[in-house]
Wavefront OBJ file of the C-alpha trace (Angstrom):
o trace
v 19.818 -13.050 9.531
v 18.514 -9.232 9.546
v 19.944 -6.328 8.149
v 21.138 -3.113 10.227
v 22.203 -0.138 9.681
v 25.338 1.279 11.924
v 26.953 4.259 13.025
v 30.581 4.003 14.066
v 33.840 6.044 14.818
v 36.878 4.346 13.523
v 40.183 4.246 15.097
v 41.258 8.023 14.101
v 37.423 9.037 15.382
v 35.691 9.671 12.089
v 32.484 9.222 12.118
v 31.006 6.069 9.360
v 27.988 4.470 8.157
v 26.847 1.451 7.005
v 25.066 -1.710 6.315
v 25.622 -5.487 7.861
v 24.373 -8.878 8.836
v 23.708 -10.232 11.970
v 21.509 -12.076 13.906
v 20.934 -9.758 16.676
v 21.953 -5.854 17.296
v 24.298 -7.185 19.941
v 25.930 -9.511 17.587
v 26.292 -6.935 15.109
v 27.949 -4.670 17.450
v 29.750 -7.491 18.801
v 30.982 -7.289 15.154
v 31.936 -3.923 14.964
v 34.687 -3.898 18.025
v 35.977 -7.225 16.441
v 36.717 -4.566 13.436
v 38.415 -2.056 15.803
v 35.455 0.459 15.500
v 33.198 2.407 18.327
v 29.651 1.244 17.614
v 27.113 4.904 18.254
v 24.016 3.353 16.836
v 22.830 0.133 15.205
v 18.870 -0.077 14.480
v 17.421 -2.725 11.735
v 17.223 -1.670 8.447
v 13.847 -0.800 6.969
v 12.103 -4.365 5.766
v 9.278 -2.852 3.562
v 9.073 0.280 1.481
v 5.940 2.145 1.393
v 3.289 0.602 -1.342
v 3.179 2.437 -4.473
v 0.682 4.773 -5.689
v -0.779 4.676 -9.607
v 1.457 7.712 -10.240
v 4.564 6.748 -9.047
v 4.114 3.542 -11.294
v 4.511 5.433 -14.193
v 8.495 5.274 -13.756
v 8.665 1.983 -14.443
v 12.216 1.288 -14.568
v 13.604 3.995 -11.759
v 14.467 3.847 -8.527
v 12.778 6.471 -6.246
v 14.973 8.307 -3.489
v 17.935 9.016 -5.594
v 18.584 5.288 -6.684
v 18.544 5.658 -10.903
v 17.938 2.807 -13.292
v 21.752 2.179 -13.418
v 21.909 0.986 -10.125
v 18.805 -1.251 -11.267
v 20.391 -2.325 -14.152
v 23.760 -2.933 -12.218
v 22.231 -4.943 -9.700
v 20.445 -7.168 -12.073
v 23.502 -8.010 -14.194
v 25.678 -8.383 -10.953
v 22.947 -10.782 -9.855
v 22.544 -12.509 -12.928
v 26.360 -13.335 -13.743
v 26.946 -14.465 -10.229
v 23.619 -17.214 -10.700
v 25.261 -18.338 -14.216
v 28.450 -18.917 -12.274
v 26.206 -21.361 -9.924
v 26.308 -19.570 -6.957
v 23.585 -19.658 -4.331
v 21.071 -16.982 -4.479
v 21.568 -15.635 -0.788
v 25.334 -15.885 -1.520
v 24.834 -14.452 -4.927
v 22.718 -11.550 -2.794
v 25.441 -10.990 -0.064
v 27.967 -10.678 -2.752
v 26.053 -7.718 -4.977
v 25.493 -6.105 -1.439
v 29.291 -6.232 -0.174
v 29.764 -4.804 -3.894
v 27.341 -1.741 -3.570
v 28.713 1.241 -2.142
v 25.212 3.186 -1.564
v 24.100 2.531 1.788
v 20.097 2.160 1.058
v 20.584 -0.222 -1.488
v 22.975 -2.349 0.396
v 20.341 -2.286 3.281
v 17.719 -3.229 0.275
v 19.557 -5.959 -0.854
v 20.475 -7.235 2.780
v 16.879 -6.987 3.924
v 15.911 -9.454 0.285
v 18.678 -11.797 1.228
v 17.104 -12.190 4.594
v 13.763 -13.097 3.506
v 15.157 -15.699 1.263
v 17.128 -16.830 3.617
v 13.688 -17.587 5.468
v 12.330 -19.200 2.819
v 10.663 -16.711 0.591
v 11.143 -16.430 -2.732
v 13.223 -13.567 -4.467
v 10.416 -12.427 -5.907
v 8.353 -12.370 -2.594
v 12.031 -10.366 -1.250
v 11.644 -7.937 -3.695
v 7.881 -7.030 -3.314
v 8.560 -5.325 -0.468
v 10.417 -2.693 -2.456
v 7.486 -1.633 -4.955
v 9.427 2.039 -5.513
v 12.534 0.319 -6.237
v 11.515 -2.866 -8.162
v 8.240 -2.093 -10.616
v 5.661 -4.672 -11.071
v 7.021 -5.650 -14.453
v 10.490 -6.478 -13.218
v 9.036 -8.506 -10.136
v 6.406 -10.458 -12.139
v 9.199 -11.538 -14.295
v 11.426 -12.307 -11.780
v 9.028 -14.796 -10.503
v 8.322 -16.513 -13.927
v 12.080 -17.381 -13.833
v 11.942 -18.636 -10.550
v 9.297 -20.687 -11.203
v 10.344 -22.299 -14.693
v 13.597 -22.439 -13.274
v 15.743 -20.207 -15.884
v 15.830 -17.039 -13.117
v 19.407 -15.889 -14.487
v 18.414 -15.928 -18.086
v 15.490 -13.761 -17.341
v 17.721 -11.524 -15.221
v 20.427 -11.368 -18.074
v 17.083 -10.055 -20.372
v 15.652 -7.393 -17.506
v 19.372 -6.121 -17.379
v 19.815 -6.036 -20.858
v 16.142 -4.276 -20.748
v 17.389 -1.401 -18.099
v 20.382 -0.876 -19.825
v 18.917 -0.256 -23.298
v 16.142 1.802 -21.677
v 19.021 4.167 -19.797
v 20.863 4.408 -23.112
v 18.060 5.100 -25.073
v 17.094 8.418 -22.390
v 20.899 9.548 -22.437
v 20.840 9.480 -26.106
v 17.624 11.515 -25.539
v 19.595 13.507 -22.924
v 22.495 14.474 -24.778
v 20.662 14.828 -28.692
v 18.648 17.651 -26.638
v 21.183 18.977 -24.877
v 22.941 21.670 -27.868
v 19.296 22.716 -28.616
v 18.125 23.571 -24.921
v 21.306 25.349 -24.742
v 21.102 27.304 -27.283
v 17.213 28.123 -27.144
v 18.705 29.684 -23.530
v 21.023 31.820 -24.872
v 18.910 32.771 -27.297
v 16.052 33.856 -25.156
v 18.471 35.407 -23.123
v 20.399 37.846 -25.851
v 17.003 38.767 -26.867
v 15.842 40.027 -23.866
v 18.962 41.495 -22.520
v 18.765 43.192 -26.418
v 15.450 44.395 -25.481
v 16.211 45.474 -21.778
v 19.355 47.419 -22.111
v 21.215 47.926 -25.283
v 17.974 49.352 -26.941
v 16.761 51.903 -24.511
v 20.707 53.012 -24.103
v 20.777 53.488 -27.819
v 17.205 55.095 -28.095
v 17.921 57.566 -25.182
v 19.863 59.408 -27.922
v 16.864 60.293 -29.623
v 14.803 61.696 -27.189
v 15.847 65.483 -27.703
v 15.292 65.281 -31.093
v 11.976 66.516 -32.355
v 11.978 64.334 -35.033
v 9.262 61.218 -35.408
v 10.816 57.765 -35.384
v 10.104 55.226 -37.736
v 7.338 52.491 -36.869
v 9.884 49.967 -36.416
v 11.940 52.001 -34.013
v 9.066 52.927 -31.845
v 7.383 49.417 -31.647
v 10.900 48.183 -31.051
v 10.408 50.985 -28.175
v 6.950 50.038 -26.684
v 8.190 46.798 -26.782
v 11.549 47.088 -24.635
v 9.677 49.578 -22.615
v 6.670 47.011 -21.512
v 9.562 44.200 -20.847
v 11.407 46.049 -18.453
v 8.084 47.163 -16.508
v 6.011 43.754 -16.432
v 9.075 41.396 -16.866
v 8.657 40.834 -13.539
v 4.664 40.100 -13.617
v 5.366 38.156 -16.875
v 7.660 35.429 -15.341
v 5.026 35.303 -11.885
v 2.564 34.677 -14.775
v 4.419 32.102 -16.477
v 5.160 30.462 -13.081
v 1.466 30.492 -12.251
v 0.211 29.388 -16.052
v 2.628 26.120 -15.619
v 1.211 25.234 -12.246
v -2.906 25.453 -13.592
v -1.590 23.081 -16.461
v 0.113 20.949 -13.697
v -2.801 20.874 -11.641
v -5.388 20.848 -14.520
v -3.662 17.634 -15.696
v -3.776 15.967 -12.012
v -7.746 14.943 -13.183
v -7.559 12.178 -15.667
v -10.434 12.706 -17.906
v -8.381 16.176 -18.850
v -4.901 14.730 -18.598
v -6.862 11.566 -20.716
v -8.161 14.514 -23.752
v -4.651 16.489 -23.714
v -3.038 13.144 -24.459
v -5.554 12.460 -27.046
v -4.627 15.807 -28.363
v -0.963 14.965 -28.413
v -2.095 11.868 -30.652
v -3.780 13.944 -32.995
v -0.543 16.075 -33.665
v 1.444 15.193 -36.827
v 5.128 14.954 -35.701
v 4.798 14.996 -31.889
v 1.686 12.879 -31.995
v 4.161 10.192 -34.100
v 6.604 10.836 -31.765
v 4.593 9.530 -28.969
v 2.942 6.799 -30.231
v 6.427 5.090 -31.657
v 8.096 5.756 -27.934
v 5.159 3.852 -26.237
v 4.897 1.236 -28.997
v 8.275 0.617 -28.696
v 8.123 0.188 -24.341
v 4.838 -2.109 -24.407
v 6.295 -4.209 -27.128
v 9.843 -4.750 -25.441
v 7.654 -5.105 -22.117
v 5.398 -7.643 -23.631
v 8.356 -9.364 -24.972
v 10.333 -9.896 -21.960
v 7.227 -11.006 -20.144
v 5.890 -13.899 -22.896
v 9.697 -14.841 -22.947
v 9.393 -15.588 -18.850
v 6.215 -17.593 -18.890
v 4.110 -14.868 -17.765
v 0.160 -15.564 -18.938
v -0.728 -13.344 -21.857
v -3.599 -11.771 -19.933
v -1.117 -10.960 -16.997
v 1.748 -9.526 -19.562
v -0.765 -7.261 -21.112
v -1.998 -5.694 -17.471
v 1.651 -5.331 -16.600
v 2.797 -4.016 -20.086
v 0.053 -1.416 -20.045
v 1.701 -0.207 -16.946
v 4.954 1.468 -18.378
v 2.646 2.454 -21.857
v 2.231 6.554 -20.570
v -0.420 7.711 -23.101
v -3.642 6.982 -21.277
v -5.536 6.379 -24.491
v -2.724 4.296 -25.829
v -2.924 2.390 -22.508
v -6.829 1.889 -22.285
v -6.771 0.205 -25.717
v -3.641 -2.192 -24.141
v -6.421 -2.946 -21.282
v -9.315 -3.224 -23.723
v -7.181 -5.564 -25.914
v -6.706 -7.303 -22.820
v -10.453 -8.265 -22.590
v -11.094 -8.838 -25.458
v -8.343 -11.231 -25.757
v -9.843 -13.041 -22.320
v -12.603 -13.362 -24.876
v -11.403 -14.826 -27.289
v -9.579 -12.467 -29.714
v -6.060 -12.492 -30.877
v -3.297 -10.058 -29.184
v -2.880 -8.339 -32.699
v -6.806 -7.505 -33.751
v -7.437 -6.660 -30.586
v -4.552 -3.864 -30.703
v -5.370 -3.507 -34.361
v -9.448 -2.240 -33.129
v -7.862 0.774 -31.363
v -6.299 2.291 -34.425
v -3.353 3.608 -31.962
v -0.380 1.093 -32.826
v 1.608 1.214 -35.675
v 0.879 -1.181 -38.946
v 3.879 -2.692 -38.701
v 3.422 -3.968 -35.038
v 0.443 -5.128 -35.572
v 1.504 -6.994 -38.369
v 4.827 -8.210 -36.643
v 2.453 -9.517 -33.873
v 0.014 -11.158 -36.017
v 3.361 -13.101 -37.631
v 4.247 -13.999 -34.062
v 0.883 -15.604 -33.259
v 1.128 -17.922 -36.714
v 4.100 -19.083 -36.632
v 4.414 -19.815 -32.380
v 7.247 -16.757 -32.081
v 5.340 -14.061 -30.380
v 8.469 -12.675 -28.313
v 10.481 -12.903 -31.267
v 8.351 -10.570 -32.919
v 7.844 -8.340 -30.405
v 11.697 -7.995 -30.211
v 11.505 -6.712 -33.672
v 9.068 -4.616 -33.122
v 10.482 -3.166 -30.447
v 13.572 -2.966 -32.494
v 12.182 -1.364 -35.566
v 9.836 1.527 -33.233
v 13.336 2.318 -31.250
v 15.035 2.829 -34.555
v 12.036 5.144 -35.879
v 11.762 6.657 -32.798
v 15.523 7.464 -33.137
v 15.147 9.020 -36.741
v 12.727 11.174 -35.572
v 14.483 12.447 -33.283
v 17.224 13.239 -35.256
v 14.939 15.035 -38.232
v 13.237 16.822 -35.453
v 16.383 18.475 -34.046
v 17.778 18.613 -37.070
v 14.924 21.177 -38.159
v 14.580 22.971 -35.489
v 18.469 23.710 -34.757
v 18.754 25.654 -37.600
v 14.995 27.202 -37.926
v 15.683 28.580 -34.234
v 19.124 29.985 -35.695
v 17.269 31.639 -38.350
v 14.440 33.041 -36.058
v 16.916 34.385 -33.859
v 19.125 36.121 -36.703
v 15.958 37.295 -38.232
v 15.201 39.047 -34.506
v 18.413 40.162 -33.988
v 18.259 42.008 -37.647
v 14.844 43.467 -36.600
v 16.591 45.191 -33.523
v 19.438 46.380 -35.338
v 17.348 47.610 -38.144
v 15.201 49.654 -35.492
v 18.563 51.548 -33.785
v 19.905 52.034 -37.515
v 17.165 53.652 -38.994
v 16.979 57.015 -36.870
v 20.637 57.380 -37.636
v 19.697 57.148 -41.206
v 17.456 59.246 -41.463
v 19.150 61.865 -39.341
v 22.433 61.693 -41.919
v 19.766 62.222 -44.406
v 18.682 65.562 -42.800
v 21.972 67.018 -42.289
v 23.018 66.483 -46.330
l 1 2 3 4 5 6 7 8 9 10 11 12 13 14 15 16 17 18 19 20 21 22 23 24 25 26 27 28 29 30 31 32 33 34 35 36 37 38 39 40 41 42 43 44 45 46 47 48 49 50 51 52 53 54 55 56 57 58 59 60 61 62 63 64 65 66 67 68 69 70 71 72 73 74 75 76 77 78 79 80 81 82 83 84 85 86 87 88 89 90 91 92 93 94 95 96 97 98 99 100 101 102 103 104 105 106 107 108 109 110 111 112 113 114 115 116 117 118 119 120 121 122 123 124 125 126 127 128 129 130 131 132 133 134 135 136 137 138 139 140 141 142 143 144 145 146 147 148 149 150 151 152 153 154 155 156 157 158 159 160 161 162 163 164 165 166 167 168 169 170 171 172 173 174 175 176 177 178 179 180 181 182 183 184 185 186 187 188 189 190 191 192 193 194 195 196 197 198 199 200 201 202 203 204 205 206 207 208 209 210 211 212 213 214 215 216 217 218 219 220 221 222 223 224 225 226 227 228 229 230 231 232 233 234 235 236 237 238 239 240 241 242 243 244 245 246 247 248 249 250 251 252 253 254 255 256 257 258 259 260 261 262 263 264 265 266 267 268 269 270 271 272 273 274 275 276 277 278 279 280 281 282 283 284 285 286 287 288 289 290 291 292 293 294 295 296 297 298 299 300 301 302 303 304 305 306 307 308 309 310 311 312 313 314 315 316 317 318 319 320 321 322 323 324 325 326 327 328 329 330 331 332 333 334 335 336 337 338 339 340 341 342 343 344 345 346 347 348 349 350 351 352 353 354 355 356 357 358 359 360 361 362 363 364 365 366 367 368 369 370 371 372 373 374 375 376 377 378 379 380 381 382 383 384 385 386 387 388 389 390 391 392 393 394 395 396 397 398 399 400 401 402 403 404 405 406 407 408 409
């Protein structure tokens, strides 16, 4: 059976769309009238997405097209709870898809139930979606399908999405009060600058009287805002794009992460976030089956610090050659102690996804921390800075008047 996609009018001649089964478009029409609708158009759905490009691999766990991790994660756990309840998979399949109300993931899942219903494997179905299902998530899919625990490793990859979605709304929502409030600070400062200090100022312009320093910076200053604001955001604009595009080359976007590294707090930052995702990767991969040297190429994948990732690559050669997981990492200098160490445990004592669940665990929590000591420094230095500013203008309209009361005692 194929997928297709349909247009129809119902009985009160609204126009609907949607996704179904059949073996031919005729039969799928066929369908259709049986349903009391007015078939308009019925063409297969798309079988293959396009291949994916190094780039677009870098969101790992994200749909492309408008489809977000939460419909990943969704469609796993749907998937997985309908296996443990010993359903077929192409049942299983049809069931998630009558359950999905989005249209191009119903057609997704309809085209994967038809390859398996021809034979292929799920993991074969879902390599024809590379923007929709990462490498990672397929690779693992077909460890489970071949040691024969497929809904355990799904209940894992949807416990995987989930975290990884919570973890960026945290994210989302801890940066949220300080974005907003860095806007409205930006913009009471220049609306300060723009218009309530040359209204005030204007007073003083008949008066043959010299204005203090302060007042006539704060003057030059409001006065160069309001003539090149305009050239100053087309500037910005154009600065943002020649980073953009200067970071398109490797080698450069390869040194400005190196630079990143080299930072104190952000640098930490960075390196705990990607520690965290190759060691959660790694885990989920050893924990299916997958071959070391195949979970390290795969878990370099979602690693986003090129030189973090190169030494994830380089580990994985040297470990072709011979070398433990851990010294290998341990060479590059660019993973934290305690992972290292946490992985060198797991290769002893036989319990190398164990470990790398802790370590995962313990970089999430750090990562977490810092996050928290980072806005909670800069939430209230940014409330300073901008009282301090605000002073500074009020100081500069104040002072004129003070001297002037001086003049007339």
């Amino acid at each position: 059976m194929a997928a297709f996609e349909y247009v129809v009018l119902d009985a009160k001649g609204r126009e609907k769309k949607g996704v179904t089964e059949g073996e031919t478009p005729r039969q799928v029409r066929q369908q259709l009238r049986n349903q009391g609708l007015m078939p308009l158009s019925i063409s297969e759905a798309a079988i293959k997405d396009k291949k994916q490009s190094t780039d677009e691999k870098k969101s790992a766990f994200r749909f492309q097209r408008g489809i977000s991790a939460t419909d990943l994660a969704l469609f796993t756990r749907q998937l997985a709870t309908l296996l443990s309840a010993s359903l077929p998979l192409e049942e299983s399949l049809a069931a998630v898809a009558q359950q999905t109300e989005n249209p191009r993931i119903k057609s997704m899942i309809f085209s994967i139930r038809s390859k398996v219903l021809e034979g292929h494997t799920l993991a074969s179905g879902l390599s024809d979606f590379p923007r929709a299902f990462p490498e990672l998530y397929i690779a693992t899919v077909s460890a489970g399908e071949e040691t024969g625990y497929l809904e355990d490793i799904l209940e894992r990859l949807a416990d995987y999405t989930e975290n990884r979605q919570l973890m960026r709304q945290k994210v989302s929502m801890a940066l949220l009060y300080p974005a907003i409030l860095t806007i409205m600070a930006v913009v009471v400062v220049l609306g300060l600058m723009t218009y309530v200090v040359p209204q005030v100022v204007s007073v003083f312009d008949n008066i043959n009287q010299e204005l203090p320093a302060l007042t006539t910076g704060m003057i030059a200053t409001s006065d160069f805002l309001r003539s090149n604001g305009f050239y100053l955001i087309i500037l910005l604009g154009l600065a943002i794009s020649a980073f953009k595009g200067w970071q398109k080359n490797e080698k450069n976007r390869f040194r400005y992460h190196q630079f990143i590294l080299k930072m104190t707090l952000i640098g930490k930052l960075s390196r705990s976030m990607n520690t965290a995702r190759f060691a959660r990767t790694l885990s989920i991969l050893s924990s299916a089956g997958v071959p070391i040297l195949d979970a390290l190429r795969i878990a370099a994948e979602v690693v986003s610090n090129l030189p973090m990732r190169k030494a994830v690559l380089s580990a994985s050669d040297k470990v072709r050659e011979g070398s433990n997981v851990s010294d290998a990492l341990e060479q590059s200098g660019l993973f934290p102690p305690m992972t290292i160490r946490l992985i060198s445990s797991g290769e002893s004592s036989g319990k190398m996804e164990d470990m790398l669940e802790r370590a995962a665990v313990q970089q999430e929590r750090e990562l977490e921390s810092m996050i928290s000591l980072i806005l909670g420094i800069f939430e209230p230095v940014l409330i300073l800075v901008m009282g301090v500013v605000v002073l500074i203008i009020v100081l500069a309209i104040l002072l004129p008047i003070f001297e002037l009361n001086q003049l007339v005692s």
